[in-house]
Each structure stands twice: as structure tokens, then as C-alpha cells.
C-alpha positions in Angstrom: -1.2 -15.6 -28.4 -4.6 -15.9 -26.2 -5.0 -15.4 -22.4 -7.6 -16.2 -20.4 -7.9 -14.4 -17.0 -10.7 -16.5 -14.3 -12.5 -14.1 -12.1 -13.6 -10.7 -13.1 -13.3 -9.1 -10.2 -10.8 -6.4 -8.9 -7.7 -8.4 -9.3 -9.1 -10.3 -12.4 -9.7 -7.0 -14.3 -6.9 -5.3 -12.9 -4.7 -8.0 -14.7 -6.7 -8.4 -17.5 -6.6 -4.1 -17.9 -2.5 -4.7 -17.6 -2.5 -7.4 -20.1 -4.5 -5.5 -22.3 -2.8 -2.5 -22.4 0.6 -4.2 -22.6 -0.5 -6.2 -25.8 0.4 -9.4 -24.2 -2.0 -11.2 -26.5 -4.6 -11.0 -29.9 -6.8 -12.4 -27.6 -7.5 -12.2 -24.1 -10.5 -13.9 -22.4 -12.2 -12.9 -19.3 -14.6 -15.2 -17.6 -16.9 -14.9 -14.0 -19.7 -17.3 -12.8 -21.7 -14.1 -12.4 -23.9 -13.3 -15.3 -23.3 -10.1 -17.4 -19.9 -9.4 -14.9 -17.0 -10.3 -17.3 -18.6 -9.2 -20.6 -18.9 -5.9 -18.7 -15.8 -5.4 -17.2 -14.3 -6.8 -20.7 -16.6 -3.6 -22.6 -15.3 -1.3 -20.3 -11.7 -2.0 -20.8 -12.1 -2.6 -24.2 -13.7 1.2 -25.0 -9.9 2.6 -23.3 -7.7 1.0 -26.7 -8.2 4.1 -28.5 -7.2 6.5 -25.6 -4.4 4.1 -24.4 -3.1 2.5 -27.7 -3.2 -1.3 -27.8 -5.0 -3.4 -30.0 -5.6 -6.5 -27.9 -9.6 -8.0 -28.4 -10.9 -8.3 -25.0 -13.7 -10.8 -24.9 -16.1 -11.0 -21.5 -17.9 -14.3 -21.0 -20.0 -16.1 -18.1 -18.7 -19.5 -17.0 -18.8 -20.6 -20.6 -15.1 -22.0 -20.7 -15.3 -23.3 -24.7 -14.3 -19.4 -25.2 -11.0 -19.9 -23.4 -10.0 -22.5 -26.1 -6.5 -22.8 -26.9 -5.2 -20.4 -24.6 -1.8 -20.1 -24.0 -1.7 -19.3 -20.2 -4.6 -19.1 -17.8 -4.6 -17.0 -15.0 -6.7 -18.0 -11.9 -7.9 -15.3 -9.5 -11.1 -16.8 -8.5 -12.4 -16.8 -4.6 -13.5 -15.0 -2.1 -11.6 -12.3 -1.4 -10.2 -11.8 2.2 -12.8 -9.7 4.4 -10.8 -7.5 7.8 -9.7 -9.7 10.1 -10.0 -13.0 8.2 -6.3 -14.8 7.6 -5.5 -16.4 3.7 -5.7 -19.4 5.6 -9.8 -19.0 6.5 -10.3 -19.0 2.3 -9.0 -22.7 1.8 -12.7 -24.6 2.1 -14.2 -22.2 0.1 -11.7 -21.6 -2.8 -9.8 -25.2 -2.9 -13.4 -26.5 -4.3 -13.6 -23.5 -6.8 -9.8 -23.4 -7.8 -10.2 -27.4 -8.6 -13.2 -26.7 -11.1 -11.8 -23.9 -12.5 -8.9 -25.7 -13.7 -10.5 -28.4 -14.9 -12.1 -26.3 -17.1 -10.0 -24.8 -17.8 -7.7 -27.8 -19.2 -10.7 -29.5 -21.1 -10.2 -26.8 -23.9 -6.5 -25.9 -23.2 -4.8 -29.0 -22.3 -1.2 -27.4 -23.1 -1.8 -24.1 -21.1 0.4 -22.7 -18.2 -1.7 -22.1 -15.2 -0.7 -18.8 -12.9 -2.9 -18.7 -9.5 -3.3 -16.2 -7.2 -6.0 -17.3 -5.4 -5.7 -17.6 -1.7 -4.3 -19.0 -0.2 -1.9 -19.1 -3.0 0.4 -21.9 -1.9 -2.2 -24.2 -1.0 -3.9 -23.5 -4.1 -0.6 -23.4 -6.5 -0.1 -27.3 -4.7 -4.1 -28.0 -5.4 -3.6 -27.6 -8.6 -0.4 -29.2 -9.2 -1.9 -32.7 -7.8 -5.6 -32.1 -8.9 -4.2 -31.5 -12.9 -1.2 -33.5 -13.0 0.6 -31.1 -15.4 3.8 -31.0 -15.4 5.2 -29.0 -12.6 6.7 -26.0 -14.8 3.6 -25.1 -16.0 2.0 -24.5 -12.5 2.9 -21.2 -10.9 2.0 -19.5 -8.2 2.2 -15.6 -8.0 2.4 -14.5 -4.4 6.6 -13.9 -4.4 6.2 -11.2 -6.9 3.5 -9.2 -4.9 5.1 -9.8 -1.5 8.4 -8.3 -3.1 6.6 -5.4 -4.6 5.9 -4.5 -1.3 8.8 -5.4 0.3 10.5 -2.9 -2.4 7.9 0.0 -1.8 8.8 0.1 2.1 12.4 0.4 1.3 11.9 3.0 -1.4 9.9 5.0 1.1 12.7 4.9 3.4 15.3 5.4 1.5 13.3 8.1 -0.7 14.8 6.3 -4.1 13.2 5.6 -7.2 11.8 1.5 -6.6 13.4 0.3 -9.5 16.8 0.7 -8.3 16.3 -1.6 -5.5 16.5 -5.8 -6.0 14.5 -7.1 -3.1 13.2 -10.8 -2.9 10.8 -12.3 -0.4 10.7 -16.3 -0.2 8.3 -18.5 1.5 4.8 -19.0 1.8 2.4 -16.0 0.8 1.4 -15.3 4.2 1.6 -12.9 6.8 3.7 -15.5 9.3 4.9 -17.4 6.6 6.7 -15.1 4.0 10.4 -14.1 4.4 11.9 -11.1 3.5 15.3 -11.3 2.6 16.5 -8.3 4.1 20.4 -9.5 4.0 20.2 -9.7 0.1 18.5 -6.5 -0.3 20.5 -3.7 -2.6 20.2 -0.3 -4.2 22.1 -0.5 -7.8 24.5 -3.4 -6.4 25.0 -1.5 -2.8 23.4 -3.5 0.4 20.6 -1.4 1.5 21.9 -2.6 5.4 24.2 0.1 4.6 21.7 2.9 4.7 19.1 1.7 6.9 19.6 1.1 10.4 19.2 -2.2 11.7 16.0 -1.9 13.7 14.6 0.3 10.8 15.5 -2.8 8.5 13.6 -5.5 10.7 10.5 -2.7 10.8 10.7 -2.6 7.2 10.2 -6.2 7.0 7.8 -6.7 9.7 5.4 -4.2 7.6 6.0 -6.3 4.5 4.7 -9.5 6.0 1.6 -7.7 6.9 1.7 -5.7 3.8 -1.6 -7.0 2.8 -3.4 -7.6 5.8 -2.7 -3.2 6.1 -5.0 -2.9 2.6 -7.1 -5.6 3.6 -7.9 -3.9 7.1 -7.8 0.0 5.1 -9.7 -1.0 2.3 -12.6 -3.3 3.8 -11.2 -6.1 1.6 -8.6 -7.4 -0.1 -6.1 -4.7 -2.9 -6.0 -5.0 -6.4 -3.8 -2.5 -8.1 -0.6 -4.4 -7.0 -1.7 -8.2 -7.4 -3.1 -7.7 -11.0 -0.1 -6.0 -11.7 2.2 -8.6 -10.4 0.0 -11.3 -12.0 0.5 -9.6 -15.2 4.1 -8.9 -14.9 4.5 -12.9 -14.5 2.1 -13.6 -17.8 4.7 -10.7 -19.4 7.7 -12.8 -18.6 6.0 -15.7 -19.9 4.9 -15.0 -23.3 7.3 -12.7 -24.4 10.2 -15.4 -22.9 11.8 -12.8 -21.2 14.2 -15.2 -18.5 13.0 -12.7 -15.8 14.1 -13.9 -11.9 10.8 -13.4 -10.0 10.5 -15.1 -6.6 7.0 -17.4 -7.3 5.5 -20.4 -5.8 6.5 -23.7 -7.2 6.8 -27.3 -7.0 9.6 -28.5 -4.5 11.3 -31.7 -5.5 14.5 -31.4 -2.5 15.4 -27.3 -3.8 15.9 -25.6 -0.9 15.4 -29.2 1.2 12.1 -29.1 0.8 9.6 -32.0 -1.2 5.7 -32.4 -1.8 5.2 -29.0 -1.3 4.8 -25.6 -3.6 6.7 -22.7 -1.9 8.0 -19.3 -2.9 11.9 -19.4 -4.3 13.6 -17.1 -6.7 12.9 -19.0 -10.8 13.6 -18.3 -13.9 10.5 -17.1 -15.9 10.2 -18.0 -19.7 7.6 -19.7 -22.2 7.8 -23.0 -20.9 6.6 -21.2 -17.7 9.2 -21.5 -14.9 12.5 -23.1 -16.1 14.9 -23.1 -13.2 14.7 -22.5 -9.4 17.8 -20.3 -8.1 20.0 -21.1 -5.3 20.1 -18.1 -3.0 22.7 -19.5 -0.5 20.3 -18.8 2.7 22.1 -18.4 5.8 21.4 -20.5 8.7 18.6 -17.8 10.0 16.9 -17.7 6.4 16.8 -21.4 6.5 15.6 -21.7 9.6 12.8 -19.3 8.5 12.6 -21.0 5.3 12.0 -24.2 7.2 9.2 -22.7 9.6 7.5 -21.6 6.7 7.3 -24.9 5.0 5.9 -26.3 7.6 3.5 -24.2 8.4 2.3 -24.3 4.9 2.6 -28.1 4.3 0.1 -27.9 8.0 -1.9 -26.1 5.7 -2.0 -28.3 2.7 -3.3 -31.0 5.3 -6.5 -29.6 5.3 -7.4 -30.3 1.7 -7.2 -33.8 2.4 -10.6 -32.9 4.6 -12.2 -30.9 1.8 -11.5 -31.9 -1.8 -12.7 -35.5 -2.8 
């Protein structure tokens, strides 16, 4: 198994570092345009297998994509990342041109690979390159969902003071601070609705924080977080090689799911080694649909612009 992870910075090595350590691969590749940057991070990672126990051969390269041959899945984190202030939506000129070339590349020594992005913005980008590669639409997938619900979860566990992974709770819809949908209704501890424990205006606070979940780090950190989004990307790549069926909400190709076409939007899918396998039918209520439908929208606006950017 070899995995390649695009862009060496915090995210990038953060998911490489999980990859690594969870010996999702013999071989994983990390690559950056900047010279000297992967090879480092890749060193640096590589010197922790004998205090952490896993025997995956990190390998560090600069832009020289004939070392990602063969991989199995490729892992895209490449872009700016979002400064204080600036939406997902202000990276599309800049990373729609980088996210095309990347996987180009990227498919020129791996032609069968499964391509996870998590660039932003993620749904525009996971729809970039669905139409720019013209692989077929399973083995395009965009990570956002998994994040967003990460969040969603640490809220709840901090409410409810419960250990996180008692608690199933999905968030649908674009990967954006307007556009993401917490499905609050659906939420449980160990099979009981979490409505049940939280008040109803602490609920809807609880889900106004997750939407803005990562504009919080963005605007705490001076730029965008790390920890969680390599992890999530990693847990995806997990799911992937090791076929384990998970359910992870993640952005994919709409073809009438959900009544939506022509667009790539976060809905609960099965996870295995043909990448995703099935999208799941959450029965929204009309409220969640309506949401559902605002969201598309907004992110098919979105899409728009890359008519205006990439030739």
C-alpha cells in the first residue's frame, strides 16, 4: 500500500504524522513545491518510529511527483491557508489553479488512485476535480463532513461532559461557515437523542458554534487548525485502505441523492476501498431540506466562479 499526501504543511504533516503512526501504508510520500520542506517534515516524522512503534517509510520530496508512483490514494491539502477574517470562499482563484495541477500530476503516475481533498474551499475543489480528471465519481472525495462533525461532536461532549465517542453526530452540506448543517435532530448519546439532555436554545448554540468552528481557530490561531483536519483526513484514508465500511458524512458527487445534480456536497457515505460506495438516505425533515437546499445553492453560486478562473 503507498500514500501520497500533497502539501507539507500543518495539515499535510499532520495527516501524513497520523498515517504514519497508524501504519496505513509501506510507503507514504510527502511532497511540497517548496524546496527542502517535505523531505524535512518527512525526517522529522520519520526519526519518532522508534519511540512510537510503526514501521511505515516516510519519504519527503519537492514537486517531483514520479515518487508518488502507484499510489493507492492521494491526499490533497495544498493552498493557501485561510488568514483572520478571510472566508473559504476568498481561496477559490488561488487554489482551483493549484488543486487542477496537483491532480494532474498526480494521475500521470497513478492513474487508478483515489483522490481525498481538503483544500479549500473543499466543495468547490472536490467538484474541480471531479470534472478536471474525469475519474470516476467514487474515487473523488472530499473531507470536510468528517471535520465539521468532529466539531460538532466536541461541542456536545463539552456540554454534556461525556466521553466524544459516545455521541453519533453528522453535519451535511457544504464545508462552510453558512453553508454546513448540523443535524442536531439526529444527534444521540449511545442510541438516546441528545435533545433530551440539552435544552433547546443550548442545542441551536451548540450548532451555531459548529458552523463557525473553524473560523474560532482561524481567528485564535492567526490561520487556519491542523490537529483536527489531518486527523479527519487520515481517518478517511483509514477507512479506505483497510475497507472498513465506515459512515463518515464527506463531500461527493450528486447525481439526484438528496435532489441535488452537478454538484459535490457533504452527505452521509459508505467508506471502503473502492473509495465511497454508497450515499445514505437520512430522511431530512422539511427544515433540514430546506437547509440542505440553501446550501447547494450557495455552493453551486460558488462553483460558478471557476468557470472565470480555470481554462
Amino acid at each position: 500500500m503507498k500514500i501520497t499526501v500533497v502539501g507539507a504543511g500543518a495539515v499535510g504533516a499532520t495527516c501524513a504524522d497520523n498515517i504514519a503512526r497508524r501504519e496505513l501504508a509501506e510507503e507514504l510520500v510527502l511532497l511540497d513545491i517548496k524546496e527542502g520542506f517535505a523531505e524535512g517534515k518527512a525526517l522529522d516524522i520519520s526519526q519518532t518510529a522508534s519511540l512510537l512503534g510503526f514501521d511505515t517509510r516516510v519519504v519527503g520530496v519537492t514537486n517531483d511527483y514520479s515518487k508518488t508512483a502507484n499510489s493507492d490514494v492521494c491526499v490533497i491539502t495544498s493552498g493557501i491557508p485561510r488568514k483572520p477574517g478571510m472566508t473559504r470562499e476568498e481561496l477559490i482563484g488561488t487554489n482551483a489553479r493549484i488543486v487542477e495541477n496537483v491532480c494532474k500530476s498526480l494521475l500521470e503516475h497513478s492513474p487508478n488512485t483515489i483522490i481525498v481533498v481538503i483544500s479549500n474551499p473543499m466543495d468547490t475543489m472536490t467538484y474541480l476535480a471531479l470534472k478536471s480528471t474525469g475519474l470516476p465519481k467514487n474515487r473523488i472525495i472530499g473531507m470536510g463532513g468528517i471535520l465539521d462533525s468532529a466539531r460538532f461532536k466536541c461541542y456536545i461532549q463539552k456540554e454534556l461532559n461525556c466521553s466524544a465517542n459516545d455521541l453519533h453526530a453528522t453535519v451535511i452540506g457544504g464545508h462552510g461557515d453558512t453553508t454546513m448543517i448540523p443535524l442536531t435532530r439526529l444527534a444521540t448519546i449511545n442510541g438516546t437523542p441528545i435533545s433530551n439532555m440539552i435544552a433547546a436554545d443550548k442545542l441551536k448554540q451548540i450548532a451555531a458554534d459548529t458552523m463557525v468552528g473553524g473560523a474560532t481557530l482561524t481567528k485564535l490561531l492567526g490561520t487556519s487548525a491542523w490537529y483536527a483536519p489531518g486527523a479527519a483526513g487520515a481517518a478517511l484514508v483509514e477507512s479506505i485502505v483497510r475497507n472498513q465500511k465506515k459512515v463518515f458524512p464527506c463531500c461527493v458527487s450528486l447525481e439526484g441523492e438528496y435532489g441535488q445534480n452537478d454538484i459535490c456536497l457533504g452527505v452521509p457515505v459508505v467508506i471502503g476501498s473502492n473509495g465511497w460506495e454508497k450515499i445514505i438516505d437520512y430522511k431530512l425533515n422539511a427544515e433540514e431540506m430546506e437547509a440542505f437546499n440553501k446550501s447547494a445553492e450557495a455552493v453551486r453560486n460558488m462553483n460558478q466562479v471557476l468557470d472565470t478562473l480555470v481554462a
